[in-house]
C-alpha positions in Angstrom: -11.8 93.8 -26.2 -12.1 90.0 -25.5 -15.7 90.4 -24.4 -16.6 92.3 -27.6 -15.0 90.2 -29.7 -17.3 87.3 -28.0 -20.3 88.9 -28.6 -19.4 89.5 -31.6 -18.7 85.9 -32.8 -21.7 84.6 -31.0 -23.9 87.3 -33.0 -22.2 85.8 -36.4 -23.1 82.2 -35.3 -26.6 83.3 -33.8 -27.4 85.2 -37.6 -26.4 82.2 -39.6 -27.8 79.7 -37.7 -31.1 81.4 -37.5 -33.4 79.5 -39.4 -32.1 76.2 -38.0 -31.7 76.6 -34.5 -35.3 76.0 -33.3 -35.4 72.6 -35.6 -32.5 71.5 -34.4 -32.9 72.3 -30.6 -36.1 70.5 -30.9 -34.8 67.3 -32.3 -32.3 67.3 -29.5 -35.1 67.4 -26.9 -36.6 64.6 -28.6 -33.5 62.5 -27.5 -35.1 63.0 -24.1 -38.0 61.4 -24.8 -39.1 58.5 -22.3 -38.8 55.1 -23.9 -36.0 55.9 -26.7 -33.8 54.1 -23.8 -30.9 56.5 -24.9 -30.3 58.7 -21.9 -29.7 56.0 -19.2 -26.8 54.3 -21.3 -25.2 58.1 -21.9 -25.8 58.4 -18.4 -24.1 54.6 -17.6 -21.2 55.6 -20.4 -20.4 58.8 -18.4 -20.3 56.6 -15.2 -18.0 54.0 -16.9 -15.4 57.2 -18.1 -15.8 58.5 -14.5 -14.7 54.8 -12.7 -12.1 54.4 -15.0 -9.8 57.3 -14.4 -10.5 56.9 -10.7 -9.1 53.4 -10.5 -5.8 54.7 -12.7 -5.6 57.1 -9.7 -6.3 54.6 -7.3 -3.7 52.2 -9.2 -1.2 54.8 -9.7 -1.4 55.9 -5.9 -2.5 59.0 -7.0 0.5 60.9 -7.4 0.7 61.3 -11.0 -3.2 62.6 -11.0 -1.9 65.2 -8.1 0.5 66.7 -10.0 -1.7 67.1 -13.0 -4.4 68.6 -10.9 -1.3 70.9 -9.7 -0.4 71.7 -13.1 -3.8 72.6 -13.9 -4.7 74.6 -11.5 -1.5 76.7 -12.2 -2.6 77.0 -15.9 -5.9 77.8 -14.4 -4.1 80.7 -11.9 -2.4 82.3 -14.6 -5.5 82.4 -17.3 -7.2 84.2 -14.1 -4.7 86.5 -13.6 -4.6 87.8 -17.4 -8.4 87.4 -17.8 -10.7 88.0 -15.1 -12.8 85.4 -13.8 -16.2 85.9 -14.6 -14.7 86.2 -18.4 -12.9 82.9 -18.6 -15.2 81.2 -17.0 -18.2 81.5 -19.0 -16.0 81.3 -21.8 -14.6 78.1 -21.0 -18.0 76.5 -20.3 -19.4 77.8 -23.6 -16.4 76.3 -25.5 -17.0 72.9 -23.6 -20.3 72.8 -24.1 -19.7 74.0 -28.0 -17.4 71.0 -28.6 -20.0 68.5 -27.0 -22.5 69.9 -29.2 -20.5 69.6 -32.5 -19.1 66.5 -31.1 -22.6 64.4 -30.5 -24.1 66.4 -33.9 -21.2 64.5 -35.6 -21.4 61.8 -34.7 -25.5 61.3 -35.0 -24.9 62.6 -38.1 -22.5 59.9 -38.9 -25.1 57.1 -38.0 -27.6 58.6 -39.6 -25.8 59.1 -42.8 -24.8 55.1 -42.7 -28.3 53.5 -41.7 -30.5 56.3 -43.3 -28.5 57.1 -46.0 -31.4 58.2 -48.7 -33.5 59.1 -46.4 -34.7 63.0 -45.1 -36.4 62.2 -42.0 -34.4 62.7 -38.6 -33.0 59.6 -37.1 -34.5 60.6 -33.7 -37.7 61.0 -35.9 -37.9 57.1 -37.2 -36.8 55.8 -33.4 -39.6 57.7 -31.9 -41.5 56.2 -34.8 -40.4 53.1 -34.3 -40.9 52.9 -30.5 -44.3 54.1 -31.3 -45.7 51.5 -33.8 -44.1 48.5 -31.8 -46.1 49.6 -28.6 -49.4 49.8 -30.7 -52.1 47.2 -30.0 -51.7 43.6 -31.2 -54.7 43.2 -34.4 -55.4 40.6 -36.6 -56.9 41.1 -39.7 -59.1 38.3 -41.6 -60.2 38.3 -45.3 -58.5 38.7 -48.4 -59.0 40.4 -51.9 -58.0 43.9 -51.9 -60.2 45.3 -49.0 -57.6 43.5 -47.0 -54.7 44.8 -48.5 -56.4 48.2 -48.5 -57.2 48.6 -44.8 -53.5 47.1 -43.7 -52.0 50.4 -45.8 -53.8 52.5 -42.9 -53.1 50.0 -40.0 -49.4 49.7 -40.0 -49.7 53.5 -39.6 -51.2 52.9 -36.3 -49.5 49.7 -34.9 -46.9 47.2 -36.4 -48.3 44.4 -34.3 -50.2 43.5 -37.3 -51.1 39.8 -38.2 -52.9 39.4 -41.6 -54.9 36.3 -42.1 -55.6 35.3 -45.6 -58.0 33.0 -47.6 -55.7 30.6 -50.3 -58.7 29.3 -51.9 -58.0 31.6 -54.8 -57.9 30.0 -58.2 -58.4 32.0 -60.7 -55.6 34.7 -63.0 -52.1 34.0 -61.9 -52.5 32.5 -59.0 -54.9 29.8 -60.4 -52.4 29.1 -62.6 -49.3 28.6 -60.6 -51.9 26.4 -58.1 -52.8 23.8 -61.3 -48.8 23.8 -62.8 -46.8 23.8 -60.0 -48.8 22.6 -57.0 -48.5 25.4 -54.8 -51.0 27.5 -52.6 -52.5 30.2 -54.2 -50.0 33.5 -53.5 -52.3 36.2 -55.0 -54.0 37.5 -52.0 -51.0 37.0 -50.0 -48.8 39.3 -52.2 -51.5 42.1 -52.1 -50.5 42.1 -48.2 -47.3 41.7 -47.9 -47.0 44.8 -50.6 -49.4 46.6 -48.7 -47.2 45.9 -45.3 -44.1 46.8 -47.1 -41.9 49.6 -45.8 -41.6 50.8 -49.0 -44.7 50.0 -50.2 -45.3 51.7 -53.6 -42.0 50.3 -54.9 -42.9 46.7 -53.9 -46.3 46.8 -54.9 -45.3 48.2 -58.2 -43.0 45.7 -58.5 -45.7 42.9 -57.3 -48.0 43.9 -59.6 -46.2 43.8 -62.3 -47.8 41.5 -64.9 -45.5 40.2 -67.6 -46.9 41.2 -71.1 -44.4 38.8 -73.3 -42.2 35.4 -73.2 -43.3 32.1 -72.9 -45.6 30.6 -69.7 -44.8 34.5 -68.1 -48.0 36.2 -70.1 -50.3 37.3 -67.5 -48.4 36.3 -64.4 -47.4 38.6 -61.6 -44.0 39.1 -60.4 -44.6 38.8 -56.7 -47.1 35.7 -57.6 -43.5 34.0 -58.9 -41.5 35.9 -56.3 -43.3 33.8 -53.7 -43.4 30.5 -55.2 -40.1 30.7 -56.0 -39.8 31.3 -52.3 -41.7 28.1 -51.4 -39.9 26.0 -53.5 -36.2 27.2 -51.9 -37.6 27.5 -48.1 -39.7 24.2 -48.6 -43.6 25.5 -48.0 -45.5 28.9 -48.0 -45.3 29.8 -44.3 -41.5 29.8 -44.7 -41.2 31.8 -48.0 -43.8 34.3 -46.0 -41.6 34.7 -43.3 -38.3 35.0 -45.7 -40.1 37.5 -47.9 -41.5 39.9 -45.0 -37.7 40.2 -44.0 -36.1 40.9 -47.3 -39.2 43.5 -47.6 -39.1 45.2 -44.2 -42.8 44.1 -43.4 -44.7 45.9 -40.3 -46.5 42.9 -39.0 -47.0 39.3 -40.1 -48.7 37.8 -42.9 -50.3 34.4 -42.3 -52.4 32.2 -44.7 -55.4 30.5 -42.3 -54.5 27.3 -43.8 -51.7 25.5 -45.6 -54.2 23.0 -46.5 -54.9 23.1 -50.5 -58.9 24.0 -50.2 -61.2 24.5 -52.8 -64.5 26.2 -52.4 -67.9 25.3 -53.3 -70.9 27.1 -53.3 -74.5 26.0 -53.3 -77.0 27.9 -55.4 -80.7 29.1 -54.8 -81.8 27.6 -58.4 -80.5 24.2 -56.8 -76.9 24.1 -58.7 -73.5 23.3 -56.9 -70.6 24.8 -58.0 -66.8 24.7 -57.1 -64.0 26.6 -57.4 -64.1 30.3 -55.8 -63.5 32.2 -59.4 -66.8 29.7 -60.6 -68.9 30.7 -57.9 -68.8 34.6 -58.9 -69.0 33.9 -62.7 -71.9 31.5 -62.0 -74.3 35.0 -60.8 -76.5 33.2 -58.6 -77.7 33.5 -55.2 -75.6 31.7 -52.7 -77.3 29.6 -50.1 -74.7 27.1 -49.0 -71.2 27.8 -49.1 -68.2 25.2 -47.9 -64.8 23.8 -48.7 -63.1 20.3 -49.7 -61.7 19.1 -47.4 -63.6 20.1 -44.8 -62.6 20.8 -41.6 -59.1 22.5 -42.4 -56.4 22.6 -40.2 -55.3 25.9 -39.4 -51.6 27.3 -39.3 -51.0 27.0 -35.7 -49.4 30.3 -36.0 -52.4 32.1 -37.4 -54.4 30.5 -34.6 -51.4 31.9 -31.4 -51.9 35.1 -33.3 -56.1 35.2 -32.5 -55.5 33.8 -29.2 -53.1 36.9 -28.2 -55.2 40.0 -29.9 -55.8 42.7 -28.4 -58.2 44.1 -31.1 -59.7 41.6 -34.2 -61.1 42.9 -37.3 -63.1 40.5 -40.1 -63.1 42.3 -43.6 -63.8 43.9 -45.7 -63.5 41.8 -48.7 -65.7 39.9 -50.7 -67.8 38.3 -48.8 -68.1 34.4 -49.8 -64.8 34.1 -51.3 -62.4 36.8 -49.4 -63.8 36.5 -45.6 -66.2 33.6 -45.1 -63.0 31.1 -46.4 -61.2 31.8 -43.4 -64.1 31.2 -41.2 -64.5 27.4 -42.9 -61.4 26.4 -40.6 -62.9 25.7 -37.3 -59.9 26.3 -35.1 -60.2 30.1 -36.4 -63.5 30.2 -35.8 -63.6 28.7 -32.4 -60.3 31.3 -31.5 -62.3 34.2 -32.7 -65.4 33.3 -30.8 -63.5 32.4 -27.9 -61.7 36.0 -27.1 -62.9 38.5 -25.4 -61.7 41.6 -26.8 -62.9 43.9 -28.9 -64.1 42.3 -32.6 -65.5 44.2 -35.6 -66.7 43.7 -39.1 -66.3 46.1 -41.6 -69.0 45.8 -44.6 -68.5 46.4 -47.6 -69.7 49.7 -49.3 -71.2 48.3 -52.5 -72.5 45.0 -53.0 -70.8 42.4 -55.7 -72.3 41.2 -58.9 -72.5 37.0 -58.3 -72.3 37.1 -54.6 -74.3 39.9 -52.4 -76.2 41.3 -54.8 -79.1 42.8 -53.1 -77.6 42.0 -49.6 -77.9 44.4 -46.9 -75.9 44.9 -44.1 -77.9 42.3 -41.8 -77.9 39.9 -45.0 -73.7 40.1 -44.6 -74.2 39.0 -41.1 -76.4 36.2 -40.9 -74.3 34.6 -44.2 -71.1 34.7 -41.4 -73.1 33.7 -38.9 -74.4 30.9 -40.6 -71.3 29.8 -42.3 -69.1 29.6 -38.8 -72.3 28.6 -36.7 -70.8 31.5 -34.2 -71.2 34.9 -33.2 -67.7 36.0 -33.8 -68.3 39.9 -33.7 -70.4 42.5 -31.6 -70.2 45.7 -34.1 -69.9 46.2 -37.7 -68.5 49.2 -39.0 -70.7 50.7 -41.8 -70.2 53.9 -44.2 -72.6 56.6 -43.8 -72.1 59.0 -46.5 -73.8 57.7 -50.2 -71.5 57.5 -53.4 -71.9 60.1 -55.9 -75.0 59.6 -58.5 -72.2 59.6 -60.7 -70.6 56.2 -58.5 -73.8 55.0 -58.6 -74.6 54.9 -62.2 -71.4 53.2 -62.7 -72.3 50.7 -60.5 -75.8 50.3 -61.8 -74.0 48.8 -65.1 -72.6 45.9 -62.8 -75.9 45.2 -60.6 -74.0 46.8 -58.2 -75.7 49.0 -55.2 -74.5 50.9 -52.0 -75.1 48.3 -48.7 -78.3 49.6 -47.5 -78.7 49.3 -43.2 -81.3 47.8 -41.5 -81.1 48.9 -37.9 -84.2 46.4 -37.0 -82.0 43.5 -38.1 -78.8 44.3 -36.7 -80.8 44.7 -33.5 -82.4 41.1 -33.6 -78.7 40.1 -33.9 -77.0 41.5 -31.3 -75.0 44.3 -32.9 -74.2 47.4 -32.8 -73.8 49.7 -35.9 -70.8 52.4 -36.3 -71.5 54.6 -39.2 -68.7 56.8 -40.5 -67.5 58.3 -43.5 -64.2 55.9 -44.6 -64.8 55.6 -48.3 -62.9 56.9 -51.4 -64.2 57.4 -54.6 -61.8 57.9 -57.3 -62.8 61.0 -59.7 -61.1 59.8 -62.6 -62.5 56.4 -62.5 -65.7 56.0 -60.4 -64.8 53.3 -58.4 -65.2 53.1 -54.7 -62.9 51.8 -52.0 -62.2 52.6 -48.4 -59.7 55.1 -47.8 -56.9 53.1 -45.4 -56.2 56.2 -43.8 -59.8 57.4 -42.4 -61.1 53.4 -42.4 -58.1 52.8 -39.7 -58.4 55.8 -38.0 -62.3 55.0 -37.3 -61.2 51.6 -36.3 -58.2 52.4 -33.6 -60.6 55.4 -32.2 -63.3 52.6 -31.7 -61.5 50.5 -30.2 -59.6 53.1 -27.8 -63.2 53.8 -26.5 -64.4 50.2 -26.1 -60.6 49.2 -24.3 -61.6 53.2 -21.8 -65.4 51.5 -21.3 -63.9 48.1 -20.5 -61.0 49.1 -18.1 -63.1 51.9 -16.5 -66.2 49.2 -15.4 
């Protein structure tokens, strides 16, 4: 009768537990896995209970714990006697081990519910994560623009040991603006990062984006552009209202401006003009020959510099070239840094070239303008996409003297570098325009540089 009416129960439980049972077994066994650091404090927890009752029996001379144990194992003679062994005793054991699984479901449940309380994904899931990103390799980033912010949306995938270091030349749109009123360092390109670094980064970068449309002095400017000078003014300079702002936005990595230094870019052209400010140099539509800064000679954020100095894996670009990427370069100590590690470097080029600054560059044309604006090899490979635009793209990009990046092998030879050639670019259907796809441009990236770290350890 008993041993029917078990099987029957467990059949009840089995049937309506069907479809969840194999999820739910297999999130337990993830608790398992090495380096969640779970199991050896259960393991120490059940050595504390264990020490504890033992020194009340020690304390208590052990006569109170004897007569227990006597009582018990006269409860334990008479269950036998009315049910036979081998019944009760499974039966007891699957009890226990039924109330220790409803037990520890409860109470990760109950965690779950209070630190992930909007969220669907497992909490075992988001540790594993977790563990998982902070034991990625240590990159930095350099440019600025939006082929910054667009590569770090596929990085932090791969690694949150992400430092992003950013040009503040900018001074043109908001962040012009804000520069000339108020005296602070550009934020623009800086925003685009930190959004793009966000944990919850569609919210924050619709919310950074967000241009006001109406009210007095607001017209045109961006939310997180006044988020983050509102930030330097209470914390006291830009490197402090970064830091503040990547907490109160759950930031995977570190944003860093190369300078806190108020530069301003000048360019000088083929036709024998010289022209400052880095939104000037674009409209002016000439062909750059000379490119610096005022001061020169920046001082870099010490931080930025610590950052280089401990990569494990650096990355220039993409961006535009002489006012995203080659600003950052202008400060010696990052230069000298870069040049200075010896661990695997890349540049990625950009896809199309840019009306006022590369137009008719190729991809050795990109290099020798770093080269020459640094005065230092900073990179062995440069990562370059293989598959041509649509003739759609293309005649889109026509309109703005804009062309793909055409390769010339012979060049990069002459150089010293090595060309990877892979597919990472998105072209929007709706729109036309072109844009490296984070996930596929980081993926390419991380696999390159697994295989260069396997060459490197293996000689």
């Amino acid at each position: 009768m008993t041993i029917g009416l078990l099987k029957h129960a467990l059949h009840v439980i089995r049937q309506e537990s069907l479809y969840r049972t194999p999820n739910r077994v297999n999130q337990w066994f993830k608790w398992l896995s090495p380096g969640l650091l779970v199991k050896r404090w259960l393991l120490l927890s059940a050595s504390g209970v264990m020490l504890t009752f033992l020194g009340l029996a020690i304390w208590m001379k052990r006569t109170p714990v004897y007569y227990i144990t006597q009582f018990i194992g006269d409860v334990l003679q008479t269950i036998t006697d009315v049910i036979p062994s081998h019944v009760s005793g499974p039966l007891a054991i699957a009890t226990g081990l039924l109330l220790v699984w409803w037990g520890q479901t409860r109470t990760l449940g109950s965690i779950t519910e209070v630190l992930m309380p909007d969220r669907d994904e497992e909490l075992v899931d988001l540790l594993l994560t977790h563990r998982r990103l902070h034991r990625g390799p240590r990159i930095v980033v350099i440019g600025g623009g939006t082929g910054l912010s667009n590569l770090l949306r596929g990085l932090k995938e791969y690694s949150a040991n992400i430092t992003a270091i950013v040009t503040v030349a900018d001074d043109g749109g908001s962040s012009g603006r804000l520069r000339r009123e108020i005296g602070v360092l550009p934020p623009g390109d800086i925003r685009n990062c930190l959004a793009a670094l966000a944990d919850e980064e569609r919210l924050v970068t619709e919310l950074f984006q967000y241009r006001f449309r109406a009210g007095d002095g607001l017209v045109g400017h961006s939310f997180g552009n006044l988020f983050l000078t509102a930030m330097s003014e209470v914390t006291g300079d830009l490197e402090q209202a970064i830091a503040a702002s990547s907490q109160v936005l759950a930031v995977r990595g570190q944003v860093l401006p190369a300078t806190l230094t108020d530069v301003r870019l000048w360019a000088e052209l083929a036709d024998g003009r010289r022209i400052e400010g880095e939104s000037s140099i674009t409209e002016a539509k000439g062909r750059i020959v000379r490119i610096g800064c005022t001061p020169a000679n920046p001082p870099a954020l010490p931080k930025a510099v610590k950052a280089i100095k401990e990569a494990d894996f650096i990355i220039i670009g993409p961006g535009s070239l002489y006012t995203s990427i080659i600003p950052n370069l202008l400060v010696p100590e990052i230069t000298e840094a870069i040049a200075q590690r010896d661990v695997p470097r890349i540049y990625v080029c950009n896809i199309m070239t840019q009306e006022g600054e590369t137009e008719g560059y190729s991809v050795g044309d990109h290099i020798r303008a770093i080269d020459k604006a640094c005065g230092k090899k900073l990179f062995e490979a440069v990562l370059v996409q293989k598959k041509v635009p649509s003739a759609r793209a293309l005649i889109r990009y026509a309109q703005e003297n804009s062309n793909p990046v055409p390769l010339d092998r012979d060049v990069l030879t002459r150089l010293g570098r090595r060309a990877i050639l892979a597919n990472v670019m998105h072209e929007d259907e709706q729109t036309g325009l072109i844009r490296h796809d984070p996930i596929a441009l980081a993926r390419v990236l991380l696999r390159w540089y697994s295989r260069v770290e396997g060459v490197a350890k293996s000689g």
